[in-house]
C-alpha positions in Angstrom: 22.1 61.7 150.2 19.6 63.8 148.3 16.7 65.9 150.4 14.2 63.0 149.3 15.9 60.4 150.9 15.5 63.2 154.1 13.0 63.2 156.9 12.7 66.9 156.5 9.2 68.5 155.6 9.2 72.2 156.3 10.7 75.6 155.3 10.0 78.9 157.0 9.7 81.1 154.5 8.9 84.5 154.1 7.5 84.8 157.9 5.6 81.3 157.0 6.3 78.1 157.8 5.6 76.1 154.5 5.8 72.3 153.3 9.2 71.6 151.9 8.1 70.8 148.4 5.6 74.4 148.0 8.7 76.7 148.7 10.0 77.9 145.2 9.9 81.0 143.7 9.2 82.7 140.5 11.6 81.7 137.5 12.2 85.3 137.0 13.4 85.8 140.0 16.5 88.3 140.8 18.4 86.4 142.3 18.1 83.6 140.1 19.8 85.8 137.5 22.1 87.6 138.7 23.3 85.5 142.1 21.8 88.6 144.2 21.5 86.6 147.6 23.6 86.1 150.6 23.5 83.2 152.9 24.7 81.7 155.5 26.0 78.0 156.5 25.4 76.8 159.9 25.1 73.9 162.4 23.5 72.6 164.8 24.5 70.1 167.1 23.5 67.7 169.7 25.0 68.9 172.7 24.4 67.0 176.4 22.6 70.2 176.8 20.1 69.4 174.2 20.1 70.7 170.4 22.5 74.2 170.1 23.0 76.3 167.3 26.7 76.5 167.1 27.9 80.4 166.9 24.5 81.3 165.5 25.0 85.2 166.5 28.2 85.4 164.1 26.4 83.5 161.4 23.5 86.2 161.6 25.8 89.2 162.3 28.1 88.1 158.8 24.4 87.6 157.3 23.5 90.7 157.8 26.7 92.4 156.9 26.8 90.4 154.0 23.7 92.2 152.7 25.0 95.6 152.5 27.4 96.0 149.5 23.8 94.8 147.8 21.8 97.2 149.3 19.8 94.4 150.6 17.3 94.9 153.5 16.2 92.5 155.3 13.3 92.5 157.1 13.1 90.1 159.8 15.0 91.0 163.2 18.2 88.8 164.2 15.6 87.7 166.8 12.8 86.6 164.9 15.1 84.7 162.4 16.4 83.6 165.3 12.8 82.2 167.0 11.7 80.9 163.3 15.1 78.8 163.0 14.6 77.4 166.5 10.5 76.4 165.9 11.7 75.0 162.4 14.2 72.6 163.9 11.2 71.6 166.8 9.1 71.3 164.3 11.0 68.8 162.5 12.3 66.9 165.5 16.1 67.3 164.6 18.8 66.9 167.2 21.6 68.2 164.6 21.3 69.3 161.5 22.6 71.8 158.9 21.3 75.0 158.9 20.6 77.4 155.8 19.4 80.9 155.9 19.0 82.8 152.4 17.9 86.1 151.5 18.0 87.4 148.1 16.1 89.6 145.5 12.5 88.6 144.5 10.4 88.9 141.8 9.5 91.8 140.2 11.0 93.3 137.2 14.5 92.1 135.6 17.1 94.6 135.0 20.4 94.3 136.5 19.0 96.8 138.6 16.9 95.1 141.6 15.5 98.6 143.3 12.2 97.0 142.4 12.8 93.8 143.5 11.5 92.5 147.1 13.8 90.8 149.1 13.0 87.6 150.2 14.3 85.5 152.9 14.0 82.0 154.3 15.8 79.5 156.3 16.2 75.2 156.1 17.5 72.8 158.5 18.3 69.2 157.5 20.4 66.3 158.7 24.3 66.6 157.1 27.0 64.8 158.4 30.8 65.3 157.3 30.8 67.2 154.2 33.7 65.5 152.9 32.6 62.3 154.8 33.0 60.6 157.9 36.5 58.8 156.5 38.0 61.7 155.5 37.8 63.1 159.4 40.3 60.8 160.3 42.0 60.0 157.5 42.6 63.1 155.6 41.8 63.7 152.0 43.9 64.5 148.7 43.3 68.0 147.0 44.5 69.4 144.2 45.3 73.2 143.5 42.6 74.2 140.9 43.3 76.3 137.6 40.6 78.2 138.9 41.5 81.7 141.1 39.4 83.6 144.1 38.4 86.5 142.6 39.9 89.8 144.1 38.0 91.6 147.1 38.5 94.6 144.2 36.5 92.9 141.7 33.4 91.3 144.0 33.4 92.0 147.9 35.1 88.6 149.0 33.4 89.4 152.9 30.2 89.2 151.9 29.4 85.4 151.3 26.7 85.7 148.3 25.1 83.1 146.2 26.4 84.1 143.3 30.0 83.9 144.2 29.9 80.1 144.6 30.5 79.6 140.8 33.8 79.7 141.5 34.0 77.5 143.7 31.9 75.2 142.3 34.1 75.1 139.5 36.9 74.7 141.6 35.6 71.9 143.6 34.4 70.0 140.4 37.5 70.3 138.7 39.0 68.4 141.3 36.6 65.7 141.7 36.9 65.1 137.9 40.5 64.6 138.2 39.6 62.3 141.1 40.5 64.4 144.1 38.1 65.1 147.3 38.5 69.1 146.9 40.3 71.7 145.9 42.5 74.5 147.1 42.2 78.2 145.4 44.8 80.6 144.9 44.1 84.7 144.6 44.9 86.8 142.0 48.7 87.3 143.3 49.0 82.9 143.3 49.4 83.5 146.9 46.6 80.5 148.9 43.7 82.0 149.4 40.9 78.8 150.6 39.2 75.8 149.4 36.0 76.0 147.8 33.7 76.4 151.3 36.8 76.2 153.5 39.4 78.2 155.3 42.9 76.7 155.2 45.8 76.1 158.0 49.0 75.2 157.8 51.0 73.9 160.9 55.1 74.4 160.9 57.5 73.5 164.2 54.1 73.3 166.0 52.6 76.8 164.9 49.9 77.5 162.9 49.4 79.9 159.8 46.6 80.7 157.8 45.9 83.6 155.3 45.1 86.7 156.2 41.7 88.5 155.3 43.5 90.7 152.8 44.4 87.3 151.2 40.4 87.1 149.0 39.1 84.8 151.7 36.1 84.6 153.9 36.5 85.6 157.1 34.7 82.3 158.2 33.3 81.4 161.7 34.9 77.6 161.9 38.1 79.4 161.3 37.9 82.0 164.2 36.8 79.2 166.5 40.0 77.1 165.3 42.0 79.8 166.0 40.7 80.3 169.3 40.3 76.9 170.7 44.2 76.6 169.4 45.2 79.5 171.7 44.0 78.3 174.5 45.5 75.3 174.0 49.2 77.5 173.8 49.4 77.5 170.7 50.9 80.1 168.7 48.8 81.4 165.6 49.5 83.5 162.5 46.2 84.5 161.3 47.2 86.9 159.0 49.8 85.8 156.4 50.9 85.1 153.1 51.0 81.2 152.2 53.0 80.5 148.7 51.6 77.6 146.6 55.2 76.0 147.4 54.7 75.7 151.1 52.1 73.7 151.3 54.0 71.0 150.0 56.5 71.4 152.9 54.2 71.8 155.5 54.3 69.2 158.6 50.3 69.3 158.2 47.7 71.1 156.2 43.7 71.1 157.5 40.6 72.7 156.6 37.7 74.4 158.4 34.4 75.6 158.0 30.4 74.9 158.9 30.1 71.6 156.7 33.9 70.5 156.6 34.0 71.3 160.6 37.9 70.4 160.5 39.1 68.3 157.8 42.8 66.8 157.3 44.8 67.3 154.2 46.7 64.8 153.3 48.1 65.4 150.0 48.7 68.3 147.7 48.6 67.4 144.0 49.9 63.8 144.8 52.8 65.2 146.9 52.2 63.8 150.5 52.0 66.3 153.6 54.5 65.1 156.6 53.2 61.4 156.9 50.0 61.3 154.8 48.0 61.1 157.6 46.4 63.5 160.4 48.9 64.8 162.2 49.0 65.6 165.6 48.5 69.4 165.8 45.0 68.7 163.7 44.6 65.7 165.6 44.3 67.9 169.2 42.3 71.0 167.3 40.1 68.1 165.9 39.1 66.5 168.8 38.5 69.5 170.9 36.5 71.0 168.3 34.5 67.9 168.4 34.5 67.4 172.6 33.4 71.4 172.6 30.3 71.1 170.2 28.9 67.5 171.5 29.6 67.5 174.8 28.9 71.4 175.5 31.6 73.5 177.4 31.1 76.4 180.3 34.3 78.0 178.6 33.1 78.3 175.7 29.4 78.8 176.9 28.7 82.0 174.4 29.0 80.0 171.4 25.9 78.1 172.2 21.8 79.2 171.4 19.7 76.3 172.6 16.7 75.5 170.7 14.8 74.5 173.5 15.2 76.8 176.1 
């Protein structure tokens, strides 16, 4: 669904709130040349509660950390991004939506250099439902492992989750779709699994859970520490910082993803080769459905990851 087909008419932009079709920017922008923003990706959902911005703190916290290989300043407080997110998602009358704050560098002169350059910041909200779509919850999807590597968190800081970054997995991702799979999976530099293109990966063995370590070129994301969390407390036993070879996710008893849009996504084949049955197993089935009973219904346990918009 593209954003005309949306009922969404504002951005807050720049300490404004602005109609959605007067925000743009300069085309000699920084940013627009060199990928010298950060972002984030987050939700909101439609808890009993009323609307709640799922771990909003940790999405502003990595924001803000994200800006400071850049020498990026931003400046808005957490708590007035936080106040202009909340009146931009009243003002549009959305129970859920998707949630995307940008800052980057402005206009102003064009060397690689941006000392001149303002930094500009703004946030959107729109309805999104599965990213990989509402079948693929349930059903799994296929993925393919792309030709395409992560860069190396020695090359570009692979913690800080900027714009210009997402070329490679764009590339990635369209790779796959060309050769008619849902998504793909990268490997790092060392051919070791590093994520999909805007996901974390797991991979369940004899009812444990692994996924790759930070050292691995991966974003530490937010879905992913929740995962790992709400599979804890469920007794699970997680390995969050491994190695995963290309070869074991073929012989893995199941394989998901997580992250803001993909939320947590089966994977049901590799490259054609099919993981345990070819359909969600039960491990993901459990973390799925939790996930899902936590940010819908609301949950005193897990209270803290919750900022209400109308409080």
């Amino acid at each position: 669904m593209g954003f005309d087909e949306m009922d969404v008419d504002t951005i807050w932009m720049d300490g404004e709130f602005v109609d959605w079709d007067d925000a743009q920017i300069h085309v000699l922008t920084h940013g627009l040349h060199y990928g010298t923003g950060v972002f984030e990706g987050a939700r909101c959902y439609d808890t009993e509660n009323g609307p709640a911005l799922f771990r909003w703190e940790e999405h502003l916290e990595r924001l803000f950390q994200s800006t400071k290989p850049y020498e990026m300043d931003i400046e808005y407080t957490k708590e007035e991004l936080t106040e202009a997110t909340k009146e931009l998602i009243q003002r549009q009358e959305l129970p859920s939506c998707y949630i995307r704050p940008i800052a980057y560098y402005g206009y102003n002169s064009l060397g690689v250099s941006p000392k001149d350059c303002p930094t500009r910041t703004a946030v959107a909200a729109w309805p999104w439902g599965a990213y990989l779509g509402e079948e693929a919850l349930e059903n799994g999807i296929d993925v393919m492992i792309s030709s395409w590597r992560k860069h190396a968190s020695s090359q570009i800081p692979t913690n800080a989750k900027t714009t210009g970054l997402y070329v490679n997995s764009m590339l990635a991702g369209e790779e796959a779709r060309r050769n008619g799979y849902a998504e793909a999976i990268v490997l790092n530099k060392e051919g070791n699994v590093a994520e999909g293109p805007g996901e974390n990966i797991f991979l369940v063995r004899d009812g444990e859970l692994y996924t790759p370590g930070l050292s691995e070129s991966i974003l530490d994301g937010i879905t992913r520490d929740s995962v790992i969390r709400i599979a804890e407390d469920l007794g699970y036993t997680v390995h969050d910082n491994v190695s995963i070879s290309r070869g074991e996710l073929n012989t893995a008893d199941e394989l998901f993803f997580t992250g803001s849009a993909a939320e947590v996504t089966p994977i049901r084949k590799v490259d054609n080769v099919v993981i345990g049955d070819g359909s969600r197993g039960p491990v993901t089935e459990e973390l799925q459905q939790k996930f899902f009973e936590i940010v819908e219904e609301g949950s005193e346990e897990y209270d803290e990851w919750f900022e209400y918009v109308d409080v």
